[in-house]
N, C-alpha and C positions, 0 to 999 in steps of 0.2 A: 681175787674174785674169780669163781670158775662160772661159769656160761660153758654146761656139756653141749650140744648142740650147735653154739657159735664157734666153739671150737673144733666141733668136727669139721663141717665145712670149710670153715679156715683152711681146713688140712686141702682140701679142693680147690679153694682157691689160689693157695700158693701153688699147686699143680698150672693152674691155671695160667697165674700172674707170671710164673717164674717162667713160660714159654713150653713148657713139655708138653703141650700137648696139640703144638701148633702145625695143624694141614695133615694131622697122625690119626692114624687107625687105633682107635682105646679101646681099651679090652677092662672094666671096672670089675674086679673079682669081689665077691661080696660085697653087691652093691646094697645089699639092704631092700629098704621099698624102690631105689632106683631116680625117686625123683628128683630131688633137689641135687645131689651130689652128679648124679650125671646127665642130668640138665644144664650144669655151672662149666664140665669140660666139654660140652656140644657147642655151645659156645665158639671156643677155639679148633676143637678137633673134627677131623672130615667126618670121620663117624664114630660112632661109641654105643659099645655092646654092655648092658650092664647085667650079669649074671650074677646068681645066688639060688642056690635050692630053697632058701626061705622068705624068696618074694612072697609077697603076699597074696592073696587069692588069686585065682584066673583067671576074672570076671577082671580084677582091678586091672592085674597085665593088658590083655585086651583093651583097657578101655586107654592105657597110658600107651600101650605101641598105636593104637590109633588116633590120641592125638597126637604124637610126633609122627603121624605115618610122611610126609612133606618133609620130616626134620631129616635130620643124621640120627635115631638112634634107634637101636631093639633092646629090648629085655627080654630076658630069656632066663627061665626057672628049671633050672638044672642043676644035678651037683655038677663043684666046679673039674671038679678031676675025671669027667667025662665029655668035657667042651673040646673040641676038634675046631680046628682053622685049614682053609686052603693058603699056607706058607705062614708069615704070623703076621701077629698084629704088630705096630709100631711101637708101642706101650701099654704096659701091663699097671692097672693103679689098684694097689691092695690097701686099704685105708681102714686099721684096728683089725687086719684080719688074719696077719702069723701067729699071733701071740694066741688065737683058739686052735691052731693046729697040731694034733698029735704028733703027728708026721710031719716036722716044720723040713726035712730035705725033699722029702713027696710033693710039699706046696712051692718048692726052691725049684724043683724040674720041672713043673709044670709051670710056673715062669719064664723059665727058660725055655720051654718047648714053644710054648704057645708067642711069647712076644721079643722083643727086642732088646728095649729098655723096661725099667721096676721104677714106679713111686711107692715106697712101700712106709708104712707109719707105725708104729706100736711105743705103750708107754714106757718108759727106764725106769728101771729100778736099779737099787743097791747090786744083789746076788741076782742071778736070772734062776729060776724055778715056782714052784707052784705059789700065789698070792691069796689076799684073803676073796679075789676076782674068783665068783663059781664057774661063770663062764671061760675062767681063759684057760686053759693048759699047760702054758708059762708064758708069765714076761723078762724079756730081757735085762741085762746088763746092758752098756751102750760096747763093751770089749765084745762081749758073746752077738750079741747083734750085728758088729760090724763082723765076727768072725764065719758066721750064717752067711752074710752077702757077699764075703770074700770067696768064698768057695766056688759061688758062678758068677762074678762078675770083676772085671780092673778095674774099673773105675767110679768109684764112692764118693760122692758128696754126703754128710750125714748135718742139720741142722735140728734143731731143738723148740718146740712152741711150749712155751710157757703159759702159766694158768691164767697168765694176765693179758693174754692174745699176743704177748712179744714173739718175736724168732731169735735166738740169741746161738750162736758158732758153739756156745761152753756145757757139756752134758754135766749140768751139778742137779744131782735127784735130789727132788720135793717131796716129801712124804715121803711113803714106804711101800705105795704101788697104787695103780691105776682106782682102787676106789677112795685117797686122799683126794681130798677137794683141790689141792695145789699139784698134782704130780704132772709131770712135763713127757712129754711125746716127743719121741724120737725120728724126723723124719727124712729119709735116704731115696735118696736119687742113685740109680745103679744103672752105669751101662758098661760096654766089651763085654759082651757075653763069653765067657769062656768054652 
């Protein structure tokens, strides 16, 4: 049974549950509307910046950094490859947001520039290139994925959330890409920045 939505979050809360995001500076790259997903690591994290040029209005932003103005967090509607830090953030959380990038080594240094450690998530497929997803610009393989995070980072954890909310260690693809009601997401923990 897939639950899109409970499983997205899911993907946040094992950021969460699993400690990555504990007494750390988060830096949420497409964060989407912002709320729920980094609402769930302000929680744990000192503070948490949730960026995307497709935040929603600017009436809403405003009305969401003012109620957390007390909390740990900002939003901010920006594209992400013109976000500047004094030194970096702790962790970088990209949650469904390599797999739309043209330029998936453009989105890889600016990781690396901007933070420390990567939570980063995208669905497996079979072959990694273009799916019947209008929005993506490819998804990976779990070989071609781990070989994208090898290039800036040593050390990879990579686990698997299943359509049925499990986490399972074994990358076996469900469907045939991300708009199968069963496909499995790929999710990697990356740090030694290279």
């Amino acid at each position: 049974m897939n639950f899109p939505w409970t499983r997205h979050f899911q993907r946040y809360e094992y950021a969460v549950a699993k400690g990555y995001v504990d007494n750390k500076t988060v830096v949420d790259l497409g964060c989407g509307d912002g709320a729920r997903g980094i609402g769930m690591l302000s929680s744990r994290a000192t503070y948490v910046y949730g960026i995307d040029e497709r935040l929603v209005d600017d009436v809403m932003i405003e009305l969401m950094n003012d109620a957390w103005r007390d909390k740990n967090i900002q939003t901010i509607k920006r594209n992400m490859f013109n976000v500047t830090f004094d030194g970096k953030a702790d962790v970088i959380i990209a949650i469904e947001v390599i797999e739309h990038m043209e330029d998936v080594d453009k989105f890889m240094d600016l990781c690396t520039r901007i933070g420390n450690t990567l939570f980063v998530t995208t669905p497996l497929v079979e072959v990694t290139g273009k799916t019947r997803n209008p929005t993506h610009a490819r998804e990976y393989s779990n070989k071609d994925f781990i070989e994208v995070l090898s290039k800036r980072y040593s050390d990879i954890t990579v686990v698997y959330q299943q359509s049925d909310l499990s986490i399972t260690n074994e990358p076996v693809v469900k469907g045939i890409d991300s708009m199968a009601t069963d496909h499995v997401v790929q999710m990697a923990w990356c740090e030694g920045v290279k």
